[in-house]
Backbone as CSV, one residue per row, in Angstrom:
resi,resn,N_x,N_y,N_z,CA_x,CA_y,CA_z,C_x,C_y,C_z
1,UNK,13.933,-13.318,11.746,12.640,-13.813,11.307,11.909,-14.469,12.461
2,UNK,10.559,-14.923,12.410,9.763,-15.774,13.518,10.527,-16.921,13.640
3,UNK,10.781,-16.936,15.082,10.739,-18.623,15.438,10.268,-19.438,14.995
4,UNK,11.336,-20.897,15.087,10.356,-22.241,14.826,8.819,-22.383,15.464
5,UNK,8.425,-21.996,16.272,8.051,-22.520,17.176,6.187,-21.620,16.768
6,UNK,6.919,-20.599,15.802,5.914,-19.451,15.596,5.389,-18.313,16.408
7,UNK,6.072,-18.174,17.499,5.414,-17.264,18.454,6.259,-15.718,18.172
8,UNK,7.136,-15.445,16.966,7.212,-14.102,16.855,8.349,-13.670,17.768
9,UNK,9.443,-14.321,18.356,10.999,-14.254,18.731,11.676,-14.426,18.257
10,UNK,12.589,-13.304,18.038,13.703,-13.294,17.448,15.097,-14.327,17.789
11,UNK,16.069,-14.958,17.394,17.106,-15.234,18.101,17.635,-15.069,19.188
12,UNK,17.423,-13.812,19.292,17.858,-13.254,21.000,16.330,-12.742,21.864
13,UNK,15.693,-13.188,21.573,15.214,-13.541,22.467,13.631,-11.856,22.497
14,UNK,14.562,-11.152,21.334,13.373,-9.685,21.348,12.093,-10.016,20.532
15,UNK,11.530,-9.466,20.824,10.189,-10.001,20.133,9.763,-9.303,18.757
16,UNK,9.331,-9.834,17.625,9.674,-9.464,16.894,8.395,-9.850,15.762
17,UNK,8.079,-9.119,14.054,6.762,-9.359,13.461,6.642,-10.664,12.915
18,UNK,5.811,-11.424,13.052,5.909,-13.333,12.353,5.974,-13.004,10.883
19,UNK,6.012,-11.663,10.333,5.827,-11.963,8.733,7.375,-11.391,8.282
20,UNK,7.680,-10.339,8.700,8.540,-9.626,8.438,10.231,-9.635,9.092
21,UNK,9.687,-10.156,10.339,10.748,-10.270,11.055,11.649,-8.956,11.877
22,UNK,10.948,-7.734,11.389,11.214,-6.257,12.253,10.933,-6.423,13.763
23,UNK,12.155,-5.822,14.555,11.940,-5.848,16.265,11.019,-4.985,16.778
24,UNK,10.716,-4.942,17.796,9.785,-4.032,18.453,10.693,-3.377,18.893
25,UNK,9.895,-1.833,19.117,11.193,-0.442,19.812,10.207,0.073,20.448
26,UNK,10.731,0.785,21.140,10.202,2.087,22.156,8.958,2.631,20.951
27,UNK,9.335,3.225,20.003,8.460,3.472,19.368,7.204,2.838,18.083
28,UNK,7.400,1.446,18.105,6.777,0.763,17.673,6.660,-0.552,17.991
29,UNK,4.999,-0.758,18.600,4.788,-2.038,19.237,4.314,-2.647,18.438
30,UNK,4.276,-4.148,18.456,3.525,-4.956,17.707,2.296,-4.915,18.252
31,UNK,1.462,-5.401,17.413,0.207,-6.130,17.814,-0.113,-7.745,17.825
32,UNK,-0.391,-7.660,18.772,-1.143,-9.588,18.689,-1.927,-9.781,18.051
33,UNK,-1.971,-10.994,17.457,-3.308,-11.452,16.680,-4.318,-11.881,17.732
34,UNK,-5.706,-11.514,17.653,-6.718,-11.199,18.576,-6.834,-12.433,18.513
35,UNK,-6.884,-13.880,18.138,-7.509,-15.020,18.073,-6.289,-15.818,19.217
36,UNK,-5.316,-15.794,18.508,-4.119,-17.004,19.358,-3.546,-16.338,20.548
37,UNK,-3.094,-14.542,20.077,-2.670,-13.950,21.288,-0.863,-14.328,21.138
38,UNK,-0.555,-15.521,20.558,0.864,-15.706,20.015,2.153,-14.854,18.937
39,UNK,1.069,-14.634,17.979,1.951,-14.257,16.875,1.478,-12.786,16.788
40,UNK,2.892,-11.392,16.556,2.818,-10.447,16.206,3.370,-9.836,15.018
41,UNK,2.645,-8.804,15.108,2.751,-8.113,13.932,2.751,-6.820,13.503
42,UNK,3.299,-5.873,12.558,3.921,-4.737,12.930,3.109,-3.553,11.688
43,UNK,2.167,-4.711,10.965,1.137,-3.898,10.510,0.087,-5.067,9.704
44,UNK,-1.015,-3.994,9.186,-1.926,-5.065,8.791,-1.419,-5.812,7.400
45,UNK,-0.503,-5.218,6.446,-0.324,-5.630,5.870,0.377,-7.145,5.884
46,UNK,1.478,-7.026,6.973,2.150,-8.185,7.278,0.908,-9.327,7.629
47,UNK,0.375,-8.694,8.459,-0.440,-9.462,9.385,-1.108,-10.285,8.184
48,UNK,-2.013,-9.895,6.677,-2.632,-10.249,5.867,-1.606,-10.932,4.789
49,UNK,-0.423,-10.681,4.998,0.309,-11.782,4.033,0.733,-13.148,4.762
50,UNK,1.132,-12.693,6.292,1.429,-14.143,7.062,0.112,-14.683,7.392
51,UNK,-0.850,-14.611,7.162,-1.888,-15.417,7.485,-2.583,-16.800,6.928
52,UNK,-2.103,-17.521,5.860,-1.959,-18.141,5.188,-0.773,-19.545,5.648
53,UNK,-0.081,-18.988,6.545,0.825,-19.566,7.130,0.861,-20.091,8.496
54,UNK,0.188,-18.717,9.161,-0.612,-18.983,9.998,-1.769,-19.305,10.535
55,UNK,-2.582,-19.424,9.749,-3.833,-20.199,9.943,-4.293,-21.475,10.668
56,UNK,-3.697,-22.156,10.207,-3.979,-23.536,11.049,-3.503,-23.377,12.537
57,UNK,-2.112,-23.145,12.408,-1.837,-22.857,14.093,-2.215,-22.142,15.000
58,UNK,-2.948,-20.663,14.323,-3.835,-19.681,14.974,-4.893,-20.175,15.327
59,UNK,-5.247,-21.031,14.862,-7.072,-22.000,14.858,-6.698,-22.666,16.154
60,UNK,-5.518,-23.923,16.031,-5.528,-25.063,17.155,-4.723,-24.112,18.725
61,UNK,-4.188,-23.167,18.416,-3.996,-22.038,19.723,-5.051,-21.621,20.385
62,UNK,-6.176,-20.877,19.455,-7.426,-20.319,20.001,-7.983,-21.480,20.498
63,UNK,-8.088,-22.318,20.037,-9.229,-23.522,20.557,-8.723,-23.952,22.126
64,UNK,-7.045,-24.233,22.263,-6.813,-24.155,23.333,-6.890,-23.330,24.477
65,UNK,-6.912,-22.159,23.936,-7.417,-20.585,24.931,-9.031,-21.267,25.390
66,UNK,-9.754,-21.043,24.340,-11.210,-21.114,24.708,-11.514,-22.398,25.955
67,UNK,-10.465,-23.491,25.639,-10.504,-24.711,26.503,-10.676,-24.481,27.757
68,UNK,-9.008,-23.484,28.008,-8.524,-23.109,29.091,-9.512,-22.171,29.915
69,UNK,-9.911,-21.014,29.582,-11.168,-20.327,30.241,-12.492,-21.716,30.195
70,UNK,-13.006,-22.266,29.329,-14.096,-22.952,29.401,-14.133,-23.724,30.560
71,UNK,-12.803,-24.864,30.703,-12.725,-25.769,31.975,-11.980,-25.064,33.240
72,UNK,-10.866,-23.927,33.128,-10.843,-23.467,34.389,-11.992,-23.666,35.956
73,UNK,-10.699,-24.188,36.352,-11.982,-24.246,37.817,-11.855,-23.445,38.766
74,UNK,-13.088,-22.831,39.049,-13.284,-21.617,40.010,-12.222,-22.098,41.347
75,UNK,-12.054,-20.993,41.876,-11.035,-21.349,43.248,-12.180,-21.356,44.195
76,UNK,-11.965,-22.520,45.552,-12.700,-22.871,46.394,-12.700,-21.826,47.356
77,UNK,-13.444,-21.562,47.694,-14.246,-20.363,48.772,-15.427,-20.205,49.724
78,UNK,-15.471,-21.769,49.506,-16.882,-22.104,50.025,-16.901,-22.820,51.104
79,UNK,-16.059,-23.260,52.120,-15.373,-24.021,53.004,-16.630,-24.962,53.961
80,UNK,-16.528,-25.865,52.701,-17.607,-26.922,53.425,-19.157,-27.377,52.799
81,UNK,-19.499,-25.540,52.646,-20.601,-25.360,51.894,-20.980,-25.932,50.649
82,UNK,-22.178,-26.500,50.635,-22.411,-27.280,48.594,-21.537,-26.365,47.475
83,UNK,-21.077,-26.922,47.558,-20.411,-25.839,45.633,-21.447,-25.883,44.736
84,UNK,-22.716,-25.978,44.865,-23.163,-26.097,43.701,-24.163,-24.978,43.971
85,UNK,-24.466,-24.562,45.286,-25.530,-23.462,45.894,-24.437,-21.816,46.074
């Protein structure tokens, strides 16, 4: 089944669906949930029954993504020059 932790790992470590708990194989990948990028899933159905569960934590994940791109700071390249021109 999903980790404590919610990110969709199995015990050993394979990655695996947050609703269902099926591994990923050669022939079937999960998908990420487009918002957190954390939790997978191995169809829409799963995806629409664990969501209820996942909700709140999918919310305070994304918000941290958006943080992370929002305040990222550009790498310096400007050696000396105003950073602001």
């Amino acid at each position: 089944m999903m980790s404590a932790d919610g990110k969709g790992e199995g015990e050993s470590g394979m990655v695996v669906c947050a609703s269902c708990g099926v591994a990923e194989a050669d022939d079937m990948k999960l998908k990420k949930c487009t918002a957190c990028k954390s939790a997978r899933y191995c169809s829409i159905k799963c995806q629409k029954e664990h969501r209820p569960k996942h909700k709140r934590d999918c919310k305070k994940r994304a918000a941290e993504l958006r943080d992370e791109i929002l305040f990222k700071q550009p790498e310096c390249s400007h050696f000396g020059d105003c950073p602001i021109c």
